[in-house]
PDB file with SEQRES, HELIX, SHEET and CRYST1 records, atoms N, CA, C and O in Angstrom:
SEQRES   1 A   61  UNK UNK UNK UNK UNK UNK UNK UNK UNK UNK UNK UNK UNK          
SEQRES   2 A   61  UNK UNK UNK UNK UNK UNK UNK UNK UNK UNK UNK UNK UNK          
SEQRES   3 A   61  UNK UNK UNK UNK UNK UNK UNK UNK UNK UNK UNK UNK UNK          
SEQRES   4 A   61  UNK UNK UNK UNK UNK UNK UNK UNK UNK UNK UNK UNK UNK          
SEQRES   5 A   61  UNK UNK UNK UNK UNK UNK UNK UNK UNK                          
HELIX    1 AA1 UNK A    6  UNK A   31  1                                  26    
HELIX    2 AA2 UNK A   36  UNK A   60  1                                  25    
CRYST1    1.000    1.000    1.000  90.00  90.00  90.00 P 1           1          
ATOM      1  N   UNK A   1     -37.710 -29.089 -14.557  1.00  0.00           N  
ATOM      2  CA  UNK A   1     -38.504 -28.787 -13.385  1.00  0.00           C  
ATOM      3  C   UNK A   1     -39.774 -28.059 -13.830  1.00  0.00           C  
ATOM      4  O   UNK A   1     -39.633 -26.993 -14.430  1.00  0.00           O  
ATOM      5  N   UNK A   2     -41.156 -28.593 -13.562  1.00  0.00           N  
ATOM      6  CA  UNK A   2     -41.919 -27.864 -14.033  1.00  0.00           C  
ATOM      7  C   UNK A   2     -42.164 -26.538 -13.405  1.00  0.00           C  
ATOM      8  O   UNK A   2     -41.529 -26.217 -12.401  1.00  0.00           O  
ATOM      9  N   UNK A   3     -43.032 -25.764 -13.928  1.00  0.00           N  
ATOM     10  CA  UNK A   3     -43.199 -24.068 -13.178  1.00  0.00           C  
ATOM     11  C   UNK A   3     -44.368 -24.483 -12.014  1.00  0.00           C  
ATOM     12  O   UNK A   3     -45.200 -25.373 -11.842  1.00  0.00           O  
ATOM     13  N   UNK A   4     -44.027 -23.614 -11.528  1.00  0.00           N  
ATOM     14  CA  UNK A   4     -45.294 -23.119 -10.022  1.00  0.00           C  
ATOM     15  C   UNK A   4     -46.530 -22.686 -10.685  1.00  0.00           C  
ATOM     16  O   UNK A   4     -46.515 -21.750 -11.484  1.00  0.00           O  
ATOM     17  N   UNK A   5     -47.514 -23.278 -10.410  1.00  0.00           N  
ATOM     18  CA  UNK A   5     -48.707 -23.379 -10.472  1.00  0.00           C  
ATOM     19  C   UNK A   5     -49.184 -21.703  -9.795  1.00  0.00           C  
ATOM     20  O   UNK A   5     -48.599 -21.574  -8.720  1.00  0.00           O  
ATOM     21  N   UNK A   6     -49.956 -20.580 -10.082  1.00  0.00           N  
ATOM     22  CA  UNK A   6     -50.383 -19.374  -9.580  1.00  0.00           C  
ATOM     23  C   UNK A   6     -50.761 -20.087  -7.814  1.00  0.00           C  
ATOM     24  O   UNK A   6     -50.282 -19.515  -6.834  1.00  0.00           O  
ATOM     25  N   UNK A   7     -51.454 -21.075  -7.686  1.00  0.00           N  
ATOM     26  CA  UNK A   7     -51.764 -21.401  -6.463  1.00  0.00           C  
ATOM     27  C   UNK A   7     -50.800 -22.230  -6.007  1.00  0.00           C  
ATOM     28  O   UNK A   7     -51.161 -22.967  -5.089  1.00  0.00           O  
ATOM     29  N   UNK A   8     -49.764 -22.324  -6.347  1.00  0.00           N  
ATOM     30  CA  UNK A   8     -48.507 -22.749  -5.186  1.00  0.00           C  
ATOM     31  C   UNK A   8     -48.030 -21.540  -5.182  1.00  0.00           C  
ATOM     32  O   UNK A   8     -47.863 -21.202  -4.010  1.00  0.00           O  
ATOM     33  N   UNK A   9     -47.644 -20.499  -6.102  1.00  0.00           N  
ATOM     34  CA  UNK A   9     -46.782 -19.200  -6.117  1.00  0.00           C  
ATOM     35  C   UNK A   9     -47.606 -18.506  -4.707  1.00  0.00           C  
ATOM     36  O   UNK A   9     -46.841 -18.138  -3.815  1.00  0.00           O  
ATOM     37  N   UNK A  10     -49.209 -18.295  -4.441  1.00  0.00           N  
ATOM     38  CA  UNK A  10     -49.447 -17.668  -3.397  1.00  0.00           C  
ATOM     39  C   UNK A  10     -49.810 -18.700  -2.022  1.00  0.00           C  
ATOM     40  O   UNK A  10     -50.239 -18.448  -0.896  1.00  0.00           O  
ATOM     41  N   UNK A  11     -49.487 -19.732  -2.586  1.00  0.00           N  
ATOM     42  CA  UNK A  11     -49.507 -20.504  -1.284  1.00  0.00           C  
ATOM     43  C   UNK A  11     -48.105 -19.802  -0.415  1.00  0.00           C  
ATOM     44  O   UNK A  11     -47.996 -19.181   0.643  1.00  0.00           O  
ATOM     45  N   UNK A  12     -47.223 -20.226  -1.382  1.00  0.00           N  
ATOM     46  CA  UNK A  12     -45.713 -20.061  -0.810  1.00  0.00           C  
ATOM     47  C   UNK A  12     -45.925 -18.322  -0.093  1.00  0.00           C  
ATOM     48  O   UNK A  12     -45.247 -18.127   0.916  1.00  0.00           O  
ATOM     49  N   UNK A  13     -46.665 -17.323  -0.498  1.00  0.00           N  
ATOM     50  CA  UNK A  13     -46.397 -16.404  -0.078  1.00  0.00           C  
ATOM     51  C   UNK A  13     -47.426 -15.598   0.688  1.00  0.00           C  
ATOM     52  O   UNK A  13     -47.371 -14.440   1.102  1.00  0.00           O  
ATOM     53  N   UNK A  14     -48.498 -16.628   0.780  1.00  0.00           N  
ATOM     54  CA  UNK A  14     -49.260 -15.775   1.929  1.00  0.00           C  
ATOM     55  C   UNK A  14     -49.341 -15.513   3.195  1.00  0.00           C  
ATOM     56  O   UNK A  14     -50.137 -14.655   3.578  1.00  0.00           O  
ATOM     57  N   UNK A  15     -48.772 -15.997   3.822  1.00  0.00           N  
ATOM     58  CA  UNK A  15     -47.911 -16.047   5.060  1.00  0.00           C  
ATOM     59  C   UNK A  15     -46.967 -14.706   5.087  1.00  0.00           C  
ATOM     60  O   UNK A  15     -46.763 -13.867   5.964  1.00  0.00           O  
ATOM     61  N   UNK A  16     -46.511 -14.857   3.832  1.00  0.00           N  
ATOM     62  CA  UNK A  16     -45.169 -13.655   4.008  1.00  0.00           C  
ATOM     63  C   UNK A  16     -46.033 -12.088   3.782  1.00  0.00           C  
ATOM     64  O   UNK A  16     -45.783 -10.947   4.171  1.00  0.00           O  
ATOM     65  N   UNK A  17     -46.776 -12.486   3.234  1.00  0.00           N  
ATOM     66  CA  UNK A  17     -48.074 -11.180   2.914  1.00  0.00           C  
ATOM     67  C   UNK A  17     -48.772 -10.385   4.026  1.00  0.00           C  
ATOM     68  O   UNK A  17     -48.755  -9.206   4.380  1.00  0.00           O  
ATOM     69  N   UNK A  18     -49.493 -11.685   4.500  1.00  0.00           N  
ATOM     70  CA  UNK A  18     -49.773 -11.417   6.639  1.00  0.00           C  
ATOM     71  C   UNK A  18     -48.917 -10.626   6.980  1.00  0.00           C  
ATOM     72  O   UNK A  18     -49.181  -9.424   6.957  1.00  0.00           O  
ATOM     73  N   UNK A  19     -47.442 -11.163   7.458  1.00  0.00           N  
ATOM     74  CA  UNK A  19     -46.577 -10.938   8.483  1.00  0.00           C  
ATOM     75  C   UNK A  19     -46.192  -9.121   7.961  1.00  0.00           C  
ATOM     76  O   UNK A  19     -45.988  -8.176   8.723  1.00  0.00           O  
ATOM     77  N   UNK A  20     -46.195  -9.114   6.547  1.00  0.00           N  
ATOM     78  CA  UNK A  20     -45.541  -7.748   6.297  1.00  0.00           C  
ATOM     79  C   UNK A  20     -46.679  -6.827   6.639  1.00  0.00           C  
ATOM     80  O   UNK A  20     -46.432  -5.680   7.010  1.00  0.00           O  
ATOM     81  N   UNK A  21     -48.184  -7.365   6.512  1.00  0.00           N  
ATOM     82  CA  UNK A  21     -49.353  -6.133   7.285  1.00  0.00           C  
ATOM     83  C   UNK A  21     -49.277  -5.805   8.423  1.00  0.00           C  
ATOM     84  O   UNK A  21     -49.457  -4.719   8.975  1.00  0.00           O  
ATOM     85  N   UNK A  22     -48.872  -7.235   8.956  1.00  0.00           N  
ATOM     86  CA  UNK A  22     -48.765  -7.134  10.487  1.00  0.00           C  
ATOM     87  C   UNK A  22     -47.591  -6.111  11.080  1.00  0.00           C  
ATOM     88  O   UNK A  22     -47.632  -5.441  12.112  1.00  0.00           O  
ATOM     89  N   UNK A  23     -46.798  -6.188  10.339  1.00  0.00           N  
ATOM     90  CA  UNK A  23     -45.486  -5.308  10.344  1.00  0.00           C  
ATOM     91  C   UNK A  23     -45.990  -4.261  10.487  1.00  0.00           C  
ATOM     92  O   UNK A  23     -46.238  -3.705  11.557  1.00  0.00           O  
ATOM     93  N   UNK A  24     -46.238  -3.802   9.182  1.00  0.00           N  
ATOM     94  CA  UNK A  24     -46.771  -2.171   8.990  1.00  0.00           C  
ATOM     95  C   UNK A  24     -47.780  -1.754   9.903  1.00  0.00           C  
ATOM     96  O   UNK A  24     -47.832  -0.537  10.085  1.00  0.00           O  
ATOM     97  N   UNK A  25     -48.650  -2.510  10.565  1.00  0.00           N  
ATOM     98  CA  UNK A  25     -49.480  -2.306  11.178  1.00  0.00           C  
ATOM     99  C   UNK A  25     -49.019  -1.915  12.478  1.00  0.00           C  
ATOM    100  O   UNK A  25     -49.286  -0.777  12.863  1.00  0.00           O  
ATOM    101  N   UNK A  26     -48.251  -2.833  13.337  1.00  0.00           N  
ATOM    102  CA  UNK A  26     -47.011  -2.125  14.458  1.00  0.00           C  
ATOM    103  C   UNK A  26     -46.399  -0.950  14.100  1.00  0.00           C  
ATOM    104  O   UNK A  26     -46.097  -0.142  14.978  1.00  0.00           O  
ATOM    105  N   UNK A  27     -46.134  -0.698  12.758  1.00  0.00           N  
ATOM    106  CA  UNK A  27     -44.824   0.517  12.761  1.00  0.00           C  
ATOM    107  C   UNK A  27     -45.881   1.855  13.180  1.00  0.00           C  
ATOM    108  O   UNK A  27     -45.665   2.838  13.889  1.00  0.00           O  
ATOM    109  N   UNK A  28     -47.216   1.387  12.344  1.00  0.00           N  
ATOM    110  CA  UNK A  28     -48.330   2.663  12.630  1.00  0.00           C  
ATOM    111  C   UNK A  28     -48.463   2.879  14.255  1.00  0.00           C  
ATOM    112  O   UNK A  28     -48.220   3.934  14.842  1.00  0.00           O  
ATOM    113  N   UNK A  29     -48.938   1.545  14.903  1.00  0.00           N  
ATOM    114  CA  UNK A  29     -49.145   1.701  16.103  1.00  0.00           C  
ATOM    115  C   UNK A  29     -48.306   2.936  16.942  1.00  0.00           C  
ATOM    116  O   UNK A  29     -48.846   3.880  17.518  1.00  0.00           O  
ATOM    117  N   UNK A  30     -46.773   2.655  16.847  1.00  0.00           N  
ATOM    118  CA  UNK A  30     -45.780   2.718  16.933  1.00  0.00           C  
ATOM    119  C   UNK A  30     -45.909   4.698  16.846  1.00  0.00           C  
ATOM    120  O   UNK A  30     -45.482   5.469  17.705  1.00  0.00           O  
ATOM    121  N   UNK A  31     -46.533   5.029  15.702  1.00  0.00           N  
ATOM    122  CA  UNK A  31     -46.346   6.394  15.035  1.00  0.00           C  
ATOM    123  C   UNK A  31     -47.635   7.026  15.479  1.00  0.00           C  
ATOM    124  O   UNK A  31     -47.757   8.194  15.109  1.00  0.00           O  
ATOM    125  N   UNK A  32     -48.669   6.509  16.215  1.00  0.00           N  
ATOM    126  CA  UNK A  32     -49.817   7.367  16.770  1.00  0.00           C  
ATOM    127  C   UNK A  32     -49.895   8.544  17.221  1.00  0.00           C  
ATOM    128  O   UNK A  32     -50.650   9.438  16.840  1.00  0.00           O  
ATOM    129  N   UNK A  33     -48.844   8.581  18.332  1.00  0.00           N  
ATOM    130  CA  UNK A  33     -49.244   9.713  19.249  1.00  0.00           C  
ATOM    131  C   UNK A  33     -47.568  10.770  18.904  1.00  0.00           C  
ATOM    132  O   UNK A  33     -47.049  11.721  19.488  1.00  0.00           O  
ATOM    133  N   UNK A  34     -47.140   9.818  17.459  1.00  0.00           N  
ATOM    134  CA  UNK A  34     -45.866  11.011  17.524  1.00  0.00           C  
ATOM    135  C   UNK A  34     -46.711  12.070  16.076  1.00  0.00           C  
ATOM    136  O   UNK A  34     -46.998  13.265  16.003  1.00  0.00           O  
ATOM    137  N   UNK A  35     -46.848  11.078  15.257  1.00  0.00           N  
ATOM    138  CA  UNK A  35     -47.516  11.501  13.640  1.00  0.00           C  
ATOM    139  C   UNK A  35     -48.247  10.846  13.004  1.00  0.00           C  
ATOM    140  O   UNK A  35     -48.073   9.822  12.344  1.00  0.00           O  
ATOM    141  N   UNK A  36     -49.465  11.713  13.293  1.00  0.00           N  
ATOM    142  CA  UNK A  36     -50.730  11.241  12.469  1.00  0.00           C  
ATOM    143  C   UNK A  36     -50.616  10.735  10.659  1.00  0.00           C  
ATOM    144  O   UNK A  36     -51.332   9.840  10.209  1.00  0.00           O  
ATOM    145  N   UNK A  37     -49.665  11.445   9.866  1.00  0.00           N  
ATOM    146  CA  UNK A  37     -49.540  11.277   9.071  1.00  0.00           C  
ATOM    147  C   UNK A  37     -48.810  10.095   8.453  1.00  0.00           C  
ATOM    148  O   UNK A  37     -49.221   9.514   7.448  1.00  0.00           O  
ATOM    149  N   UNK A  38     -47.676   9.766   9.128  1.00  0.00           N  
ATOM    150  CA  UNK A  38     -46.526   8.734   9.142  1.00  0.00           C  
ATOM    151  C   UNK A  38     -47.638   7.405   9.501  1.00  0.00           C  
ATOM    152  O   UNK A  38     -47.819   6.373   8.855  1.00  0.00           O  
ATOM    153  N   UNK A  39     -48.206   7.810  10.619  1.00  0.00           N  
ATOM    154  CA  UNK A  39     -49.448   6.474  11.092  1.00  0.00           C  
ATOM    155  C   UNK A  39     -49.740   6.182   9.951  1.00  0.00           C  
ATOM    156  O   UNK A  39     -49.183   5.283   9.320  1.00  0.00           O  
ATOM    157  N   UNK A  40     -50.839   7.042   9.436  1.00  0.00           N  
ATOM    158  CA  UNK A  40     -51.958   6.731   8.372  1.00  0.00           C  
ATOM    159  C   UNK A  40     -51.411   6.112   7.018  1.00  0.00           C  
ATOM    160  O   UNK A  40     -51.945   5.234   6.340  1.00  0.00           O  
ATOM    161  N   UNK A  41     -50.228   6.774   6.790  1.00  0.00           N  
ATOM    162  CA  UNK A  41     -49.464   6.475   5.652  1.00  0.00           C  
ATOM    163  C   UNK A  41     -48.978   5.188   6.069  1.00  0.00           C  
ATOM    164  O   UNK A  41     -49.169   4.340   5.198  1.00  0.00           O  
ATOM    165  N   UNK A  42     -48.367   4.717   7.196  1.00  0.00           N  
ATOM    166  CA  UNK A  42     -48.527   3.190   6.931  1.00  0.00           C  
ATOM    167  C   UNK A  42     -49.411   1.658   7.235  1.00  0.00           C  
ATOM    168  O   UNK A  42     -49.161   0.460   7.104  1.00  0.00           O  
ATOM    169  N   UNK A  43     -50.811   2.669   7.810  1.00  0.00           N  
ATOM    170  CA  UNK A  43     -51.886   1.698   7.576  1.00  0.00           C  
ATOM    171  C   UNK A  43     -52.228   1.537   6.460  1.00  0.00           C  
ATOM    172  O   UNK A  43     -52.589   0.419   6.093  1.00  0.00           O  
ATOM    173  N   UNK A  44     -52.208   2.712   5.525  1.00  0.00           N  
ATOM    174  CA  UNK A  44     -52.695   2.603   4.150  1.00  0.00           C  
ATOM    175  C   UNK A  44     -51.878   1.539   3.495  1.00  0.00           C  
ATOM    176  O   UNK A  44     -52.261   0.647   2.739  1.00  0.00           O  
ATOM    177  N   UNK A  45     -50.667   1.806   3.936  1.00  0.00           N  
ATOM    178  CA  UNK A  45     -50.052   0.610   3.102  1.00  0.00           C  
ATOM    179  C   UNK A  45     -50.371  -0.886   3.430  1.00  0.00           C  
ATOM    180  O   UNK A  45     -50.771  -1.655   2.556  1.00  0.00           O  
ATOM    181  N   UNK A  46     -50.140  -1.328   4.956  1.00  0.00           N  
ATOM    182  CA  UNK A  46     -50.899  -2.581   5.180  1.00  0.00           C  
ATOM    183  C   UNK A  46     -52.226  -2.797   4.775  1.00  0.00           C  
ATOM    184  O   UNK A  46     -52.548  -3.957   4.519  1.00  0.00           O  
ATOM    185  N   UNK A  47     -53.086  -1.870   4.665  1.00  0.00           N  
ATOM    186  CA  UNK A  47     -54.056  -2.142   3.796  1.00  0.00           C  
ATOM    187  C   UNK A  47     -54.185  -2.795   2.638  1.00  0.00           C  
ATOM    188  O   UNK A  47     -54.789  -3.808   2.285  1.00  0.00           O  
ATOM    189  N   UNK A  48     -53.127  -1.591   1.844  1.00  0.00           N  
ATOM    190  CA  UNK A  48     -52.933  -2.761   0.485  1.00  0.00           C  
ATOM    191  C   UNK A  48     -52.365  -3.787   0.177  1.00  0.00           C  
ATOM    192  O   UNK A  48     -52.342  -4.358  -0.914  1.00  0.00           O  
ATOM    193  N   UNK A  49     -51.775  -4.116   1.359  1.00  0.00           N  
ATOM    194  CA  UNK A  49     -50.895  -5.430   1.473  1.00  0.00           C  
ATOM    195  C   UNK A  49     -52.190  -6.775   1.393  1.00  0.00           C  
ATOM    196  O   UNK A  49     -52.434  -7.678   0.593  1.00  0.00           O  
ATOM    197  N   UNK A  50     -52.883  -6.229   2.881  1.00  0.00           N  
ATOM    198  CA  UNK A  50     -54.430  -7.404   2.769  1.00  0.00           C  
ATOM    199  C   UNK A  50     -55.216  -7.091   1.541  1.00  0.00           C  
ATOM    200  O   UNK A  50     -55.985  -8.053   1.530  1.00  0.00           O  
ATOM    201  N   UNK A  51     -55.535  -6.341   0.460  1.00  0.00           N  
ATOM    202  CA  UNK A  51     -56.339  -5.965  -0.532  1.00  0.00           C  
ATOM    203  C   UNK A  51     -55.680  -6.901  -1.647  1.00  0.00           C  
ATOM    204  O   UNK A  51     -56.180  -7.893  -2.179  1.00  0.00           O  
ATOM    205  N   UNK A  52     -54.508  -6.362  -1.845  1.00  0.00           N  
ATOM    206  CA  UNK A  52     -53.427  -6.936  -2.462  1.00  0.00           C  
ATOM    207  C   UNK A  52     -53.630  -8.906  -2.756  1.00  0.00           C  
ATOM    208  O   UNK A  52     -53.624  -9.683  -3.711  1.00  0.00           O  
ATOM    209  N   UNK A  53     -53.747  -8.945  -1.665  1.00  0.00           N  
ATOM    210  CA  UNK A  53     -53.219 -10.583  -0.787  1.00  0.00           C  
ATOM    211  C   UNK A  53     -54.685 -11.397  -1.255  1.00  0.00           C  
ATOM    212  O   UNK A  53     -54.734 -12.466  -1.862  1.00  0.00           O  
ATOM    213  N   UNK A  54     -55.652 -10.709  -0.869  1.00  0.00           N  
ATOM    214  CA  UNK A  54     -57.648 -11.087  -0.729  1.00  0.00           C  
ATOM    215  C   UNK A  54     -57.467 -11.024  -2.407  1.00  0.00           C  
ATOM    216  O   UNK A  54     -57.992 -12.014  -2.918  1.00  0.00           O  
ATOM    217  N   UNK A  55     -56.687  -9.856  -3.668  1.00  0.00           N  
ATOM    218  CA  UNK A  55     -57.544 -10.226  -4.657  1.00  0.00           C  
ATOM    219  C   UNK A  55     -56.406 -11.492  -4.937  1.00  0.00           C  
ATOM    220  O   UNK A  55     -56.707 -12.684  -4.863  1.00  0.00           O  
ATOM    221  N   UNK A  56     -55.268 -11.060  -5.217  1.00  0.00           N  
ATOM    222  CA  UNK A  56     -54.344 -12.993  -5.664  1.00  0.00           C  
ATOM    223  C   UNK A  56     -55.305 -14.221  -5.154  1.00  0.00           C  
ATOM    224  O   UNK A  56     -55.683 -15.121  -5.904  1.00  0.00           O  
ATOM    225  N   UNK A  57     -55.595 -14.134  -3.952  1.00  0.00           N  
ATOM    226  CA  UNK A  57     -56.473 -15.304  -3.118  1.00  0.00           C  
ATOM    227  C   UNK A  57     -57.550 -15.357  -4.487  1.00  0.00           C  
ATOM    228  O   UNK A  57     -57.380 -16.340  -5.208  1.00  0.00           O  
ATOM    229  N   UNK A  58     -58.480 -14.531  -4.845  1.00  0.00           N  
ATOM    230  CA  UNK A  58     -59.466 -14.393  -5.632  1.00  0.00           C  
ATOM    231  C   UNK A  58     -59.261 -15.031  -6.969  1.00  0.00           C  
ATOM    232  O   UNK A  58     -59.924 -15.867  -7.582  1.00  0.00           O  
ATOM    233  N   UNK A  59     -57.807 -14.197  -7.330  1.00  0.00           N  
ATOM    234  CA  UNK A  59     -57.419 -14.800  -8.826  1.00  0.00           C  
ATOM    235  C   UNK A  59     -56.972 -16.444  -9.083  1.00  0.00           C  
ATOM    236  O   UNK A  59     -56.984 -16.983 -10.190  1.00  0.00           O  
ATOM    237  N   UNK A  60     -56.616 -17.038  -7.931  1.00  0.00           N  
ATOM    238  CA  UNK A  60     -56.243 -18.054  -7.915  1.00  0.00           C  
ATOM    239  C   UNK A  60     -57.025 -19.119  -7.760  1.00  0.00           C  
ATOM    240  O   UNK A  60     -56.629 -20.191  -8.217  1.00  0.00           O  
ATOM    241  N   UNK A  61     -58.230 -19.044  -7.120  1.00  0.00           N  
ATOM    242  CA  UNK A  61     -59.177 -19.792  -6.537  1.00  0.00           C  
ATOM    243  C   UNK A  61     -60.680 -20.185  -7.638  1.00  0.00           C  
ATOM    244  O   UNK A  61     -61.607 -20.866  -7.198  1.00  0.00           O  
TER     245      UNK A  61                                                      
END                                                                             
């Protein structure tokens, strides 16, 4: 079986990349008006999820 090509490996997973920002991005919503900190701490992370996601896109292309 040959190996996955870098651009099938993030084909297969950019979708799953989205959905987990999108995630984190609700849990923040979610944490606004209880903790500013808990918020921020998990926008930062969906952040790096899309940063993350934009450079693979980059490396692959």
């Amino acid at each position: 079986m040959p190996e996955r090509t870098p651009r099938q490996i993030y084909a297969g997973q950019k979708r799953s990349l989205a959905s987990i920002q999108k995630k984190l991005e609700a849990l923040a919503i979610q944490w606004a008006d209880v903790d500013n900190g808990t918020m921020w701490a998990l926008q930062e992370l969906a952040d790096k999820v899309e940063a993350t996601s934009n450079e693979i896109h980059e490396f692959v292309e």
